[in-house]
N, C-alpha and C positions, 0 to 999 in steps of 0.2 A: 284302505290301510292307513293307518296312524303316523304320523310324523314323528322319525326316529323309531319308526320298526326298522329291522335289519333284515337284509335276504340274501339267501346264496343260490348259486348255481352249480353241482356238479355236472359236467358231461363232458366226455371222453375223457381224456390227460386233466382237465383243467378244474380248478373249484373259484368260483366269481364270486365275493361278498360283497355287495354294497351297503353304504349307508344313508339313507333317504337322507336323513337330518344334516350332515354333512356334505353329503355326494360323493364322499370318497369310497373308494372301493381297494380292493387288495384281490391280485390275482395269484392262486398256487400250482405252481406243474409240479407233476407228479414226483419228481425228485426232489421236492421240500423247497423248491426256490419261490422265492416270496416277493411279489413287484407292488408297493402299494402308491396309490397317488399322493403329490407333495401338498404336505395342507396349507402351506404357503404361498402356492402357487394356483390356484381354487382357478376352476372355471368360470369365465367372464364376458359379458357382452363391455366391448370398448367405444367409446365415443370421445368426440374431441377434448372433452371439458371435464369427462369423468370416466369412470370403468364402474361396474354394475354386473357384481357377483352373479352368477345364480341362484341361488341359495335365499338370497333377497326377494323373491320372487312371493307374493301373498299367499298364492295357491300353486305349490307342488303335489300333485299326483300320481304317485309312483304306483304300479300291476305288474302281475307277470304274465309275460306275453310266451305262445309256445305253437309254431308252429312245422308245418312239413319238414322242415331242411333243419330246424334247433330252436333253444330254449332263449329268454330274452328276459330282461329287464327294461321296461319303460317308465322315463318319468316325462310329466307335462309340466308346462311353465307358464303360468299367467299372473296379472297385477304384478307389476315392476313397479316400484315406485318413481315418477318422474317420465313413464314413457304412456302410451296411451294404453285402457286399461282391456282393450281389446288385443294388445299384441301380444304374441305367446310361439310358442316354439314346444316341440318335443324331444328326448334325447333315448337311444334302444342302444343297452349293450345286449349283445348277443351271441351264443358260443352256437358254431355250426356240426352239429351232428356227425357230419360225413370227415370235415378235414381237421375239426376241432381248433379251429380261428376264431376268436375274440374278434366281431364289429362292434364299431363306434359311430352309430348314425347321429347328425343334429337334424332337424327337418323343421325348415319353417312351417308353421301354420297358419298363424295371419300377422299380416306387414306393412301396418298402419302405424301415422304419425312417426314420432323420430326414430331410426332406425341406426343400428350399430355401424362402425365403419370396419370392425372388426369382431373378429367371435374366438376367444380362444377355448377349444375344447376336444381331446378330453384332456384333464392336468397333466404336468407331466410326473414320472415318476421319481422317488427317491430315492436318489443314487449317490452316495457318497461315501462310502469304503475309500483307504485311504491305501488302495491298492493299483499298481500298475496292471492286473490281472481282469481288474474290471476295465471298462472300455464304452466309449460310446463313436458310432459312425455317422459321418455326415458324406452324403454325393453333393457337396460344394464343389464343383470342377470335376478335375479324377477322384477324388475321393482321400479321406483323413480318418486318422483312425485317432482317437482321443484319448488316452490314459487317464483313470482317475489321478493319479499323479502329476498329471504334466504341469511344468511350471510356468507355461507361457502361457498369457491370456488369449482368449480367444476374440476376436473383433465380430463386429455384426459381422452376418453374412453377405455375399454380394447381391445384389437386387433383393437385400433383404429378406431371403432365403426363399424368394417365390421358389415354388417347384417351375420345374421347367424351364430353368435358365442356368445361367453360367453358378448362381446361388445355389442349385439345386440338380444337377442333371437328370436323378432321377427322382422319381416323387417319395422319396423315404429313408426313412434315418432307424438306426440299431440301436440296440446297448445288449452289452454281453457281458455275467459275472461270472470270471472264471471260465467255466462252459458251458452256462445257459445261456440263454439270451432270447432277445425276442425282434423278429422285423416288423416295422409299424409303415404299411403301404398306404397309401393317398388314393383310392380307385375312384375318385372323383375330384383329381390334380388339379385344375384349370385356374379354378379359385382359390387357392389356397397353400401355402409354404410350412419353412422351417426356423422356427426360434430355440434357437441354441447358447444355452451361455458357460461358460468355463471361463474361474480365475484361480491361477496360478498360483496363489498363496493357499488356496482355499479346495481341499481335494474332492471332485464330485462332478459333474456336469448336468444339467438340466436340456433338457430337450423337450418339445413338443408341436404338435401342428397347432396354427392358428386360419382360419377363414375370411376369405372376403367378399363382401357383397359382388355380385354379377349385373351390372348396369343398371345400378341405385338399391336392388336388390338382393334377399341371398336367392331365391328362386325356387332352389329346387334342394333335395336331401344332398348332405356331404357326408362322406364313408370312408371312415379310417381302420381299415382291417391290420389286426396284429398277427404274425405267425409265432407260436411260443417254440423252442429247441432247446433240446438238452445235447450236454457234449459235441456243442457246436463250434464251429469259428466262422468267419469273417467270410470265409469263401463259402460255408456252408450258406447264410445268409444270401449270399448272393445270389447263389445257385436255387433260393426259394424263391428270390423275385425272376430270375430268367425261365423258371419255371410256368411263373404266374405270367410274363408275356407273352410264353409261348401259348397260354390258354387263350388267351386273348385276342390272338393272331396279328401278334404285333411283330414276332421278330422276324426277320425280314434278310438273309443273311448276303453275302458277297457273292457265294457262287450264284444264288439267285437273283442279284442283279447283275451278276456279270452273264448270264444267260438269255438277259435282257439287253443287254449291251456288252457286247467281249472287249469293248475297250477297258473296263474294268480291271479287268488282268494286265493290260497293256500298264494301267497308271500305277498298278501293286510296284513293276520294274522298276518306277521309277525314284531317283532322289528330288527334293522341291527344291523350287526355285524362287524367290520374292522378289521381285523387281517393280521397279514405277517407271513413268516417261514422264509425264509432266505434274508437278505440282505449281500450284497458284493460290495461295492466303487470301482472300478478298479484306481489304483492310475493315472491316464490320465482325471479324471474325474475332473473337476469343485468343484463336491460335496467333494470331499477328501480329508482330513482332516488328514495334514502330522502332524501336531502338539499333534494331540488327533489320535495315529493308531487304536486305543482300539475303539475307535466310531465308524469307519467304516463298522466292520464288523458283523453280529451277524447272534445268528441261532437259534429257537424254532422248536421241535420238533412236528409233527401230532398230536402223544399222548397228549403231554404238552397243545396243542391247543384244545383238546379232551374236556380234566381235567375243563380247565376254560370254557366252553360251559357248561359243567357239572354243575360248579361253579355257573354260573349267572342263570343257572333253577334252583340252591337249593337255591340261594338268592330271589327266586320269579320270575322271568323271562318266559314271555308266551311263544310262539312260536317264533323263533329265524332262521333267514338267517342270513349266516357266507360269506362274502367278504374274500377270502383269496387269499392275495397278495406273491408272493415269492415265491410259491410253485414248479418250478423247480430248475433243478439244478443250471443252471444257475446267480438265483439270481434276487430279481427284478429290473428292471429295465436294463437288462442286456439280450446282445443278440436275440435280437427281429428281425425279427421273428421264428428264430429258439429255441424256447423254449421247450427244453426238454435235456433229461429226465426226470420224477420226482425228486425230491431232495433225494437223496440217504441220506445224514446226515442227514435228519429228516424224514427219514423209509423207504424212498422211493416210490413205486406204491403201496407193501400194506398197507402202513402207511397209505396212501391218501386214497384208498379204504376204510381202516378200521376208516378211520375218517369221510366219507360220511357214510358207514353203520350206525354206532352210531347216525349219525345224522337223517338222516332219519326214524331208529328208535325211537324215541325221538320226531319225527313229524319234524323237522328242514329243512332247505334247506339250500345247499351252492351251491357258484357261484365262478369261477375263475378268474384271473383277466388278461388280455392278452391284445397285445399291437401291430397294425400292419399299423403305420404309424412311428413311432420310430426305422428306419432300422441303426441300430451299426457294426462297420464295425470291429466288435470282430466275427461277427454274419457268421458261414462256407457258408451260403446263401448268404454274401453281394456282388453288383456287383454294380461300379458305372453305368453300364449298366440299370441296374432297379430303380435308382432311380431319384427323380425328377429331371431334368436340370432345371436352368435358360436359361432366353435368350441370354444371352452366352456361354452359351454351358457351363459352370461350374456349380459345384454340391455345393448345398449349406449343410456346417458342422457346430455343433456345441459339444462341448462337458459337454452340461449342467446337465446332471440324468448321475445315478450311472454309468450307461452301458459306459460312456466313449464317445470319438470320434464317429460320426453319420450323415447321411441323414439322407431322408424321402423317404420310400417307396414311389415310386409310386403306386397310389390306384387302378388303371387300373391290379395289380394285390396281392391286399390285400384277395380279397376272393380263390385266389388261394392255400396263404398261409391257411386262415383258413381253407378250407375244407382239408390239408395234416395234420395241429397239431388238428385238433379234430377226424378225422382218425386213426389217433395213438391212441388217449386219448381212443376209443371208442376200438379198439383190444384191447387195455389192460386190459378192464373192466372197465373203469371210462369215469364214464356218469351223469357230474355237472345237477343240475338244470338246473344251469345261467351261464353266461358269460359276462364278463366285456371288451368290447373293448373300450380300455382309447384312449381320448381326442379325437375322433370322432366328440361328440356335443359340442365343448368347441372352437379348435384352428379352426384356417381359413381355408378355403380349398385350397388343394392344387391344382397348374399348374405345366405342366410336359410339357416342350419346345423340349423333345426327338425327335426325326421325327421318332422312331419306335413304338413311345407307347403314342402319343401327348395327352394331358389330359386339358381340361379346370377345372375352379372351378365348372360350374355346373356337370359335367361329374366326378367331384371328389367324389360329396356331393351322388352321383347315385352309384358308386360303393361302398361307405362307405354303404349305404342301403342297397346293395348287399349281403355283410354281414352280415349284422341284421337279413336278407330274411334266408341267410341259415341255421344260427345258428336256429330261426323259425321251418326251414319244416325240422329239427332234434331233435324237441322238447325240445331244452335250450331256455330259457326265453335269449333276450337280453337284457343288459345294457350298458352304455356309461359313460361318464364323468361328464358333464352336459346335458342341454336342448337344441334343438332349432327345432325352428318350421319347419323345412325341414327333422327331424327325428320321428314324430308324427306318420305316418304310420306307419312305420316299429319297433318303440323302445318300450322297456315296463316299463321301468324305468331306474333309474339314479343314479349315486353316490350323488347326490345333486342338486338343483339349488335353491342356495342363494339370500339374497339380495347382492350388491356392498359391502355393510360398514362391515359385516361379514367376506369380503375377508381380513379386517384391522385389526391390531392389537385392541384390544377392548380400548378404551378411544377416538380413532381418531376422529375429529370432522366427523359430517353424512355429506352429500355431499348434501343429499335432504330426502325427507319421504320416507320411504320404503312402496310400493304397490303392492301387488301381479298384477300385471296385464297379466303377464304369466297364473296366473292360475285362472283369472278372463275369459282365454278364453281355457284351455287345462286343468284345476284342471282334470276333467273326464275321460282324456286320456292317463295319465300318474303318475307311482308311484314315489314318489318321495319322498325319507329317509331326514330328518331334520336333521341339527345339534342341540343338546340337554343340551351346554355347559349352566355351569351357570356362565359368563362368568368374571362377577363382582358382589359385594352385589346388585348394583341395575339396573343389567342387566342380564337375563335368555331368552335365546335363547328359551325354551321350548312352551313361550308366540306366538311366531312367527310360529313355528312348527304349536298351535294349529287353528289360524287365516290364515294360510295359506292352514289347510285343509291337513299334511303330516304326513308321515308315522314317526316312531320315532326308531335315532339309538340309540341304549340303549352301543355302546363301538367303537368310532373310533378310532385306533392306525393309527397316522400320517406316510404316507413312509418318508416324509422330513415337519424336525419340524421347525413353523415360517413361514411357507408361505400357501400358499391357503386356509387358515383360521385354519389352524392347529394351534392355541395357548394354551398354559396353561391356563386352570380357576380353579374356585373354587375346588377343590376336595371333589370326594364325594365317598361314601361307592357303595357296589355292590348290595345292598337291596336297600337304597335309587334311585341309577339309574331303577335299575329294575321297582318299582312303577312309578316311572316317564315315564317311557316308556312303561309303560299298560296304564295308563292315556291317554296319546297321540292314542296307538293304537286301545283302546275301540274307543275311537272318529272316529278313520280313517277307522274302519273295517265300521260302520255308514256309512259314506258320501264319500268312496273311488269311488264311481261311481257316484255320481252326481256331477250335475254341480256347480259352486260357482257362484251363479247369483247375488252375491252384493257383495260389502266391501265396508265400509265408515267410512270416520272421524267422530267422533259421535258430532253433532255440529260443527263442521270444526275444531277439538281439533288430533292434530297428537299424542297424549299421549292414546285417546281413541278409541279403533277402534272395529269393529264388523263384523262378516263374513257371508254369510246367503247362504246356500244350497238348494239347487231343492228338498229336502225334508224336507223341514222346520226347518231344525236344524239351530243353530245359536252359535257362539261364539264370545262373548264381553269379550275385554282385556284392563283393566285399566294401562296404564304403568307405571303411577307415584305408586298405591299402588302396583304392581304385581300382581292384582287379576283378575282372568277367572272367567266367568261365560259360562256354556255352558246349551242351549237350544233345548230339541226337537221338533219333529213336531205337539206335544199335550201340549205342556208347552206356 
């Protein structure tokens, strides 16, 4: 074929034209809706110094490919100018006969001499109607819904929209005009994220995936499948990726972990609890605070911690799970992962012991909070040995949290640690509920370039699982940091999973509407504690908690104040919070296991919104008055 022939696809709903000469293509569904790629935004291989179209490429090879399952478009890519002239790569759109999905494979082919640090492909599409009607989605956090309208800019993404992190929950982002739309799923997540830009003067949004090599590498084929819908919405979208996990045999739901463990149902009862016992700054640290020494350090006794559990059951307070942070010697955030002793200053092991008795009599549950990607090199276990290398051979440090100076554990042996510190915890007598292994579901996965212990990021996010498993078949419920959809099997809840604008100080302008879309396709699989601030006169978090269908903390005490939504709000009494958080929890003990099969703007109105469960319950929140109304399945 000749450079600058054109080719189409029809099969099923769909018609594919590509254009060799350009790369661009235009896709049409059968309702005349029309998605063509931006020619501004052209497929690229990026490197440090330059970016390097495709298109540049000496010899493009474009054939039609056609086989058992659907019809394809392939082109090849060789002679780049400036890279060696053996290296080349392939790219297959492909429309699947049975479901009629649009794939976007890239696939290396050979991967000599300098090599991309990034691959953005396919372009993204042109979208700019200067209508609130069209829309783009991102799973940054709970989820945002975008207006081509909106007037606030949008900021990078957090961890730079990898999939699979607090940037990303799940591996895939939308756009919807009007009533079409299309889902563009990542089924090859590990490597690869979301680049999103929206400005606020400017009506339109861009979105697309981009790729990352896999331990200097890209490796192997990357798959970006699109689903096309007509007369669709946001929940319909959703309801095609919970679909797509359930093929997959990824969703993983509550009753079947709670069939695995019935304490599950026990921790649905409960309101949260955040507590610390000891903090310690080591002055090395980032956080330390030579001007103010008196902040650095503090210490609450077990008892003391006792007393106020005590407190908020004689304020009214249901059933109560306690997060307690700090609770070795150590200190939190300090020494990981060699964390022990118990904290001898605040009683020690039978302090800790006599403050789980209490609780469990009481009907209570508590969880520990432990930490085994934060390797401190305070820590008698640290080895630059064990921890991650970079691709040159050096160890990446930061000295941001209390602990000081730090790697990052290699994960390849994170569950080693945890099965030696809950070993110990278990001779001594103390035998948590739960366990907290922080920022798991939050930060990016790690790469470990060691050649004694090589680790990819998918091989990272499999050992973190590891641990979830064993904590599991030892009877501690696990939890994590936040959410993401690669820890569903194995997690049972979380310290949170927000929207984006909660992680801001509260006034920040919103970036877009906040949507559950996380738990428009995982509400059922996972518990998941609200924040419950109220956080200005005319903003209460508590609205969100109930529209998202979550469980309610009734006291988080921040480890570091001012960042990850920890801010001051209203103040309120310990009887007041108490009702606020049976309020929430009567609702969540209801619908903790169903599914959330709707949310909608009530009238296309972002101020009014409504949630609707697999058992007919329903909650409509007005946000201009602050008023809830909540519905059963007989109302």
């Amino acid at each position: 074929m000749q450079r600058g022939d054109r080719m189409q696809l029809r099969v099923r709903d769909l018609t594919l034209d590509y254009d060799e000469r350009t790369l661009e293509f235009r896709v049409t569904q059968s309702d005349g809706t029309v998605w063509e790629t931006d020619p501004c935004a052209p497929p690229r291989l990026v490197f440090p110094e330059e970016e390097i179209p495709f298109r540049s490429a000496r010899s493009i090879v474009t054939t039609r490919v056609k086989n058992g399952v659907g019809e394809g478009i392939r082109t090849e890519f060789r002679g780049f100018p400036g890279l060696d002239p053996s290296y080349a790569f392939a790219t297959i759109l492909q429309i699947d006969e049975t479901s009629g999905d649009l794939s976007f494979s890239w696939i290396p082919l050979c991967e000599v001499g300098r090599l991309p640090e990034r691959v953005f492909w396919p372009a993204p599409f042109v979208f700019a109607e200067p209508s609130d009607q069209w829309y783009t989605l991102l799973t940054q956090r709970q989820g945002m819904l975008i207006p081509n309208t909106w007037r606030t800019d949008l900021k990078p993404l957090a961890f730079d929209g990898l999939f699979l992190t607090a940037g990303s929950y799940m591996p895939w982002f939308a756009q919807v005009k009007e009533r079409s739309g299309y889902l563009a799923i990542s089924t090859t997540p590990w490597d690869a994220g979301c680049r999103a830009e929206h400005r606020g003067e400017v009506p339109g949004t861009k979105v697309c995936q981009y790729l990352l090599p896999s331990l200097g590498r890209m490796r192997y084929p990357r798959i970006l499948r699109m689903t096309f819908r007509e007369n669709c919405t946001y929940t319909d979208l959703c309801k095609v990726y919970r679909q797509y996990v359930k093929e997959e045999g990824r969703l993983r739901t509550l009753r079947e972990k709670a069939a695995e463990n019935p304490a599950v149902e026990e921790l649905i009862r409960c309101s949260f609890v955040h507590m610390g016992i000891k903090t310690y700054v080591r002055p090395d640290s980032d956080a330390y605070d030579p001007k103010n020494p008196e902040k650095n350090n503090h210490l609450t006794g077990f008892a003391e911690r006792d007393q106020e559990i005590q407190a908020l059951h004689a304020a009214g307070a249901g059933k109560i799970y306690l997060h307690l942070d700090g609770w070795a010697q150590p200190g939190y955030d300090n020494c990981h992962p060699d964390y022990y002793p118990v904290c001898q200053e605040a009683g020690g092991e039978e302090g800790l012991k006599a403050l789980i008795r209490d609780l469990h009599q009481r009907g209570d549950l508590v969880g520990l909070h432990d930490q085994y990607r934060d390797f401190y090199r305070a820590a008698a276990s640290y080895r630059d040995e064990d921890a991650c290398m970079r691709q040159d051979g050096s160890i990446f440090t930061h000295s941001r949290w209390a602990g000081g100076p730090q790697g990052y554990l290699c994960a390849s042996f994170a569950k080693n640690f945890v099965r030696r510190n809950f070993t110990r915890l278990f001779e001594g007598g103390i035998h948590p509920d739960c366990a907290y292994l922080d920022v798991f579901t939050c930060n990016d996965a790690d790469e470990c370039f060691n050649p004694e212990h090589p680790m990819t990021r998918r091989e990272c996010l499999a050992y973190r699982a590891g641990c979830f498993s064993w904590l599991t078949a030892h009877g501690i419920l696990p939890s994590s940091e936040e959410v993401s959809d690669w820890s569903i099997p194995s997690l049972v809840f979380c310290h949170y999973a927000p929207y984006e604008f909660m992680m801001d100080a509260p006034g920040t302008p919103r970036e877009g509407i906040p949507v559950p879309l996380f738990n428009l396709v995982y509400h059922d699989c996972i518990i998941e504690p609200w924040m419950m601030d109220r956080v200005r006169e005319d903003d209460d978090y508590m609205l969100y908690a109930l529209l998202a269908g979550g469980a309610p903390y009734l006291r988080r005490d921040a480890a570091y104040p001012n960042i990850d939504g920890a801010f001051a709000g209203i103040p309120m009494g310990e009887a007041e919070m108490a009702a606020r958080a049976n309020l929430v929890s009567t609702f969540y003990q209801r619908i903790a296991m169903e599914e959330l099969v709707s949310h909608e703007l009530v009238d296309g109105d972002p101020q009014l919104q409504r949630s609707v469960f697999s058992d007919g319950s329903s909650v409509t929140v007005d946000f201009r008055k602050e008023r809830y109304e909540i519905r059963d399945s007989g109302t």
